[in-house]
Backbone bond lengths (Angstrom), bond angles and torsions (degrees), N, CA, C in turn:
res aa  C-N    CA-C-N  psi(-1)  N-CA   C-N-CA  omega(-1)  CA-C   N-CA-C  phi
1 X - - - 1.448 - - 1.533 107.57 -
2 X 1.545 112.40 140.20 1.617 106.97 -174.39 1.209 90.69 -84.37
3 X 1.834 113.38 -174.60 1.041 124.80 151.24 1.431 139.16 -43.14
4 X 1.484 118.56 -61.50 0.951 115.46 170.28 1.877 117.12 -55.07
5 X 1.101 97.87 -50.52 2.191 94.93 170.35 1.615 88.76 -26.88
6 X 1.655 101.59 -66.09 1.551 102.97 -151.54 1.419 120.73 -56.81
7 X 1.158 118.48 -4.63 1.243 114.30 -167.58 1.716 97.77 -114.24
8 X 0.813 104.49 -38.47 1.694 101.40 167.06 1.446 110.76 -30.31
9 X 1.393 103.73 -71.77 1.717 132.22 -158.73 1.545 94.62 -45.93
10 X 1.493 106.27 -48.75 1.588 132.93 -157.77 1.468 112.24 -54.62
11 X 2.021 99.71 -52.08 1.600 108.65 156.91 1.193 131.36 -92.11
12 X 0.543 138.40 -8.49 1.906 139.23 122.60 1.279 123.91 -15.46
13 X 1.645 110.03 -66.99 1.230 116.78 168.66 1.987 120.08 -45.23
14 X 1.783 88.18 -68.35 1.571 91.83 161.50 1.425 123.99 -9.04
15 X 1.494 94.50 -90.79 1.253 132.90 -164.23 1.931 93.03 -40.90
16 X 0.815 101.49 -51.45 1.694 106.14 -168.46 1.547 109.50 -59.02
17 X 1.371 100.28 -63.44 1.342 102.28 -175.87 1.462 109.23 -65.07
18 X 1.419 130.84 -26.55 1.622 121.16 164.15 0.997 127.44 -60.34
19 X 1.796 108.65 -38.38 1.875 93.01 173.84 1.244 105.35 -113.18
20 X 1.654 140.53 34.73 1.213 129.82 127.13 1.394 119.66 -54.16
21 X 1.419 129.29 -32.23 1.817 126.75 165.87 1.102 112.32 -30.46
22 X 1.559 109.32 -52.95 1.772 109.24 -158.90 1.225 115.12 -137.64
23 X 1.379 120.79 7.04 1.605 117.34 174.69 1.698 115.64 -167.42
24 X 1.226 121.87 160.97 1.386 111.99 -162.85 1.607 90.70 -108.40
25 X 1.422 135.35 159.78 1.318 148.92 162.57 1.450 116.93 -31.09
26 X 1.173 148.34 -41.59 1.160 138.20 117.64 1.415 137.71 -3.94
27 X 1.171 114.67 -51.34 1.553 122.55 177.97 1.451 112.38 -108.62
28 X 1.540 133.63 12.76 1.192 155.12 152.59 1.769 106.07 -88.85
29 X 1.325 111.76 -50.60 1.086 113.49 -176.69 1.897 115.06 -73.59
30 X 0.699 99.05 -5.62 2.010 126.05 -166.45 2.090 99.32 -99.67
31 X 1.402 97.58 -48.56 1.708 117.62 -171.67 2.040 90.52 -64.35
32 X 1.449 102.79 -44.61 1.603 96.32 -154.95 1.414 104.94 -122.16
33 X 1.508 133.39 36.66 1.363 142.02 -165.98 1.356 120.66 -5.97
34 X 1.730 84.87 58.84 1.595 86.79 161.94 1.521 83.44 -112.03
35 X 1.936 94.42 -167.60 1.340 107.52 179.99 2.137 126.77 -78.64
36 X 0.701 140.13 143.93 1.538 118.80 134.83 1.332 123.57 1.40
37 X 1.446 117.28 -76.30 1.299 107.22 -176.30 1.308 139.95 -67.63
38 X 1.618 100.86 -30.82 1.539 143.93 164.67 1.855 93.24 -41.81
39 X 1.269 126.16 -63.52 1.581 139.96 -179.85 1.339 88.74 -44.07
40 X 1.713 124.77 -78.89 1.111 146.66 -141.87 1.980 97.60 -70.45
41 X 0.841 107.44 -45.98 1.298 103.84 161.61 1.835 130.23 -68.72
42 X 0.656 121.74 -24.13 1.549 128.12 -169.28 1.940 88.00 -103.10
43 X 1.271 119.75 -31.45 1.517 109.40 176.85 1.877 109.91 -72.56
44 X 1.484 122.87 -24.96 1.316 154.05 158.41 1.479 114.61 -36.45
45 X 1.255 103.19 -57.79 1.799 121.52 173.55 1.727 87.05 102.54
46 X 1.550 116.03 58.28 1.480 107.65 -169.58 1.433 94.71 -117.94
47 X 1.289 132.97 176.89 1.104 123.51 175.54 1.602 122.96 -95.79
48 X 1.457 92.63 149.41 1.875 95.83 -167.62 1.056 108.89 -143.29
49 X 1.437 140.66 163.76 1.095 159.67 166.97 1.564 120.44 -42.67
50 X 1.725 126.45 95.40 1.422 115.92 -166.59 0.876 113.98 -61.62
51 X 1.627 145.86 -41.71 1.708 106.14 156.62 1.186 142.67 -69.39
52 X 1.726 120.04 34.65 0.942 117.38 177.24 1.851 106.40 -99.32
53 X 1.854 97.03 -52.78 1.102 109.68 150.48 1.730 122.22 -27.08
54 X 1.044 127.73 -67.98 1.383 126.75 -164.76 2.140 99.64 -63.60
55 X 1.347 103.38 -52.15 1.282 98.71 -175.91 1.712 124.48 -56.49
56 X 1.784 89.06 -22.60 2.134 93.22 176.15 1.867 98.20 -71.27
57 X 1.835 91.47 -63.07 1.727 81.82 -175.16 1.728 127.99 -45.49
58 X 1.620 123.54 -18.92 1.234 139.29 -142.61 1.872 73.84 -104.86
59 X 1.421 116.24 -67.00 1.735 96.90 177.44 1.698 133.74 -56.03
60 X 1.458 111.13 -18.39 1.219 124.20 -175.72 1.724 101.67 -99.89
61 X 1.323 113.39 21.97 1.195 98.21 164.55 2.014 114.01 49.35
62 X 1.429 89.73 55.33 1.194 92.70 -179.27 1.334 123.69 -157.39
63 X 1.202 108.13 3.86 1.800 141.78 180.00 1.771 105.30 -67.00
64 X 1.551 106.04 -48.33 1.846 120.09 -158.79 1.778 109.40 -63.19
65 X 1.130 96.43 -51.58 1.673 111.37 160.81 1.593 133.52 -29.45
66 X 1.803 94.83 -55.71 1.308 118.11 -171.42 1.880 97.63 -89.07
67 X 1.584 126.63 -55.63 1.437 103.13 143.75 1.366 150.66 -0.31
68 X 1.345 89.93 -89.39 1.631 103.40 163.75 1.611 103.33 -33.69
69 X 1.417 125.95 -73.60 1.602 122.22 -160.45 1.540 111.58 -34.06
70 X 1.947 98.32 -59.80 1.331 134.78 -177.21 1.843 93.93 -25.24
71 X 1.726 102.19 -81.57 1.154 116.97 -176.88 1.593 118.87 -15.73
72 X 1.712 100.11 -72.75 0.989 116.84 -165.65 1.647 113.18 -69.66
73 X 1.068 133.06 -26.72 1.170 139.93 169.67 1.885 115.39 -63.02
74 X 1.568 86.39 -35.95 2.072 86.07 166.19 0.952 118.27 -81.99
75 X 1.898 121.89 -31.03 1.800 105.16 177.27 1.815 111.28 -68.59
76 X 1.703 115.33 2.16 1.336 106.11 172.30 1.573 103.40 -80.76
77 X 1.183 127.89 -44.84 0.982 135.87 -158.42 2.034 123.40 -94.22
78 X 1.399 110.74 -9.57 1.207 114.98 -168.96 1.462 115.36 -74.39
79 X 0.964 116.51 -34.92 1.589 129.27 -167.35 1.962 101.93 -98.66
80 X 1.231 118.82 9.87 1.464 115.06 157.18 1.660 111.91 -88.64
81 X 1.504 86.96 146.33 1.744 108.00 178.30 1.489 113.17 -45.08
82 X 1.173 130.19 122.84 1.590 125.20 163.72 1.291 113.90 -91.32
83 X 1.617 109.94 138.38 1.432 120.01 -173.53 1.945 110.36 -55.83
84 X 1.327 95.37 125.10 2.225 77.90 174.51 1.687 108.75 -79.70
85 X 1.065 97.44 173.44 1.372 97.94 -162.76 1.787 104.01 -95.05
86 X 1.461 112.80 165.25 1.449 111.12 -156.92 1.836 89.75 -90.78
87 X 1.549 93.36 135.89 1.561 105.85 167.65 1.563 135.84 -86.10
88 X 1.573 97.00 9.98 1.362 108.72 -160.52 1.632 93.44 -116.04
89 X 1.562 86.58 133.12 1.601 88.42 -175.63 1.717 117.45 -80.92
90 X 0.840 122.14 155.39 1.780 130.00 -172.84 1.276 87.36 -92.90
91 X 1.699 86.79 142.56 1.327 89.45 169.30 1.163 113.41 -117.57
92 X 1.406 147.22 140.46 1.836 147.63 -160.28 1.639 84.03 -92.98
93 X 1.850 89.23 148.41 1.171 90.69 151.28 1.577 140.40 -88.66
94 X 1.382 128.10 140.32 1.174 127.39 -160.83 2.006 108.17 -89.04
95 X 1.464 116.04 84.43 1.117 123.82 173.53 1.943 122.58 -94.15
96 X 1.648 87.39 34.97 1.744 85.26 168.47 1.506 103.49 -86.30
């Protein structure tokens, strides 16, 4: 399994066991107007819609954490040089 699989599965898992505490998929799915299945999938490690994702973790109190990383991972990275982009046009090859 790659990473990304793995990390799916990983919040999925999360996600499940956090709002199994206090509410069933139905009333998660009701909290963040997505669907049922939409829940049932993203608890799966299946793929879903990133703002759908952000709005389950963002109700389950579980968004601020993953932020924070976000954050901190751009003040490493903000103030490096970005490549400029090439001015030279490509040329295709001509296979008529």
């Amino acid at each position: 399994m790659n990473k990304v699989e793995h990390t799916k599965v990983l919040l999925g898992q999360l996600i499940k066991q956090t709002r199994a505490m206090s509410m069933d998929q139905h009333e998660l799915a009701l909290r963040t107007g997505a669907s049922k299945n939409t829940i049932s999938r993203l608890e799966l490690g299946k793929g879903v819609n990133v703002d759908t994702l952000f709005l389950v973790l963002d109700h389950l109190d579980l968004l601020d954490p993953i932020l924070e990383t976000v954050e901190q991972q751009y003040e490493l990275v903000k103030n490096n040089p970005q490549r400029s982009t090439s001015k030279v046009a490509k040329e295709l090859p001509n296979d008529f």
